[in-house]
C-alpha positions in Angstrom: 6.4 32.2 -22.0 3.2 30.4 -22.8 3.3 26.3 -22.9 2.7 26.8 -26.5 5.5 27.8 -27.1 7.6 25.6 -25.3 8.0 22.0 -24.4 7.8 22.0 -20.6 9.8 18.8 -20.5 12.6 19.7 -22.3 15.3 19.5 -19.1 14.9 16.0 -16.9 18.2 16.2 -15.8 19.8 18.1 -13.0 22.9 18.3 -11.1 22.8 17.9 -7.8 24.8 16.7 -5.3 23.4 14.0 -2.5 20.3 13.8 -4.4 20.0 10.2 -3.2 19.3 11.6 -0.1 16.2 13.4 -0.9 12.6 12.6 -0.3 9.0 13.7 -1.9 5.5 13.3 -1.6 3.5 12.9 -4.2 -0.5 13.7 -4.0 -2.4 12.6 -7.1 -5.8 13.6 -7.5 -7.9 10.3 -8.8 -10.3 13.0 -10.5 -9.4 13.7 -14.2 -7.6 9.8 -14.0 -6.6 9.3 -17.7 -4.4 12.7 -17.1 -3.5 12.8 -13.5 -2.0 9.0 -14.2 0.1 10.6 -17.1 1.6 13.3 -14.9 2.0 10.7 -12.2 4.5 9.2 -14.2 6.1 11.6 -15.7 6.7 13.2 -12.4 8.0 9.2 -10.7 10.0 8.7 -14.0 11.9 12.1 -13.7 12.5 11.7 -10.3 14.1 7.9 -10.9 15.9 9.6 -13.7 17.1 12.4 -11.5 18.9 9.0 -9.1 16.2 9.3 -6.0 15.9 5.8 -4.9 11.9 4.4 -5.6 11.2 3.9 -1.6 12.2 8.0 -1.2 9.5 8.4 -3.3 6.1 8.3 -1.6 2.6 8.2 -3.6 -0.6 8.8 -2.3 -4.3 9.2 -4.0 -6.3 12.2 -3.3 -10.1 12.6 -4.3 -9.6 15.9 -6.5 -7.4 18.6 -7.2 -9.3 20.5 -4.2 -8.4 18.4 -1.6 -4.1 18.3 -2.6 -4.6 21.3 -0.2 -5.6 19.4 2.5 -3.3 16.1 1.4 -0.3 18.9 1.2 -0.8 20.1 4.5 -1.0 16.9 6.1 2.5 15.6 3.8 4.1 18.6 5.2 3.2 18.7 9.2 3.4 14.8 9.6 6.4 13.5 6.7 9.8 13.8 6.9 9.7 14.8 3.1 11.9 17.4 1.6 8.8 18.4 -1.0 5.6 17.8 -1.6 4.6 17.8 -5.4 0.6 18.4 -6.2 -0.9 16.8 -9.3 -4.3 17.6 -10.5 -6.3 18.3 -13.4 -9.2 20.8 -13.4 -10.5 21.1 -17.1 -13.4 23.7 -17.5 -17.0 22.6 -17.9 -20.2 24.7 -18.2 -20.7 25.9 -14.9 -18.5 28.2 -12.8 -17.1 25.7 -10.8 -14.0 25.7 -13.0 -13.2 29.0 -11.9 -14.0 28.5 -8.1 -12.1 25.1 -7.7 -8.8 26.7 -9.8 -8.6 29.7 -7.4 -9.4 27.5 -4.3 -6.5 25.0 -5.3 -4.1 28.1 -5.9 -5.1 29.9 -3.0 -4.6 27.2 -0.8 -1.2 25.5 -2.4 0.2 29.1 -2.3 -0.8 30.0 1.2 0.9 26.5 2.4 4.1 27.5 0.4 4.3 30.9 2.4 3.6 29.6 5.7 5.8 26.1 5.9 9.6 25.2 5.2 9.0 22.5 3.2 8.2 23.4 -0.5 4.9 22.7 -2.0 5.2 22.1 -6.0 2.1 23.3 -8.1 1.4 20.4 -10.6 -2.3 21.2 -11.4 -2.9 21.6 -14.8 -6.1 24.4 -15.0 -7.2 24.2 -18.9 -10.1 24.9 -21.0 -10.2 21.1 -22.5 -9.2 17.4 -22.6 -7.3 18.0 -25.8 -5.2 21.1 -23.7 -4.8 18.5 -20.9 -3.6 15.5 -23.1 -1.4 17.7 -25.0 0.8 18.9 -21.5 0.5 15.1 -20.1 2.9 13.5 -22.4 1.7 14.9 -25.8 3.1 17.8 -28.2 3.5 20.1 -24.4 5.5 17.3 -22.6 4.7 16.4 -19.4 4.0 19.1 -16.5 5.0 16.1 -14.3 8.7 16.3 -15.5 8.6 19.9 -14.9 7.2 19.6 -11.2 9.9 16.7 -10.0 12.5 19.0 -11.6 10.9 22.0 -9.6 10.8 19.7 -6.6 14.3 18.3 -6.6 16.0 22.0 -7.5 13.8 23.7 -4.3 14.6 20.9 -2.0 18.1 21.6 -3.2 18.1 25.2 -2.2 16.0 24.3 0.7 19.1 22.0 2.2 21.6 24.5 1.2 20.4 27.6 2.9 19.6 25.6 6.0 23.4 24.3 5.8 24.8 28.3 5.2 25.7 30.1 8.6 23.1 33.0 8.9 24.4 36.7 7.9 23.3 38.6 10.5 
């Protein structure tokens, strides 16, 4: 279902158990500020919501949305984090550059999520205007940042407990 026809923010709550004990990285891309700061907190807010303590959260700046891949890769080899969430904003201008940065950012998150234990959460927002942005960064769309801690704190979840289960085979 499209974000139009939702509000992406409608569930900040989940039930976990230990969540306390949890720990994410979050990479915000500076470019695209007035949104990327919006999901920011939406994203912190949900997560101190959610009960994970404000020092098990870590923030850190990136450049642009291009270079979460790099940011995500470094969170992931070098952190003891149990997921990293990626917030960026690539709103589409006259040139093609829209289209190569978008697929660059996906390509690259989604190669990271298939090749390392750690979950990488996709909280780039790829639209066709400011007003598209604003309206999914705390306007009539919610906030994609809710939805990406609640993504993050659910596959960190399921990331502890098939680690804990005894193998079946």
């Amino acid at each position: 279902m499209s974000s139009a026809q939702q509000n992406l923010s409608s569930r900040k709550m989940v039930n976990i158990s230990d969540i306390d004990h949890f720990r994410f990285t979050v990479l915000v891309a500076q470019w695209n500020k007035e949104v990327t700061g919006a999901l920011e907190q939406g994203c912190i807010e949900t997560l101190l919501l959610n009960g994970i303590p404000r020092e098990s959260i870590r923030v850190f700046a990136v450049p642009g949305s291009w270079e979460l891949i790099s940011a995500a890769r470094l969170a992931v080899t070098h952190s003891k984090t149990d997921a990293v969430i990626c917030i960026g904003a690539v709103i589409k201008g006259d040139t093609p550059h829209f289209e190569y940065i978008c697929q660059g950012v996906t390509n690259g998150l989604a190669t990271l999520c298939s090749t390392q234990d750690i979950p990488v959460i996709f909280g780039v927002l790829t639209v066709n205007t400011l007003q598209q942005a604003l309206d999914r960064c705390g306007g009539i769309h919610g906030n994609k940042g809710d939805e990406a801690a609640i993504t993050a704190i659910e596959l960190a979840a399921l990331s502890r407990d098939i680690r804990s289960k005894e193998p079946l085979f």
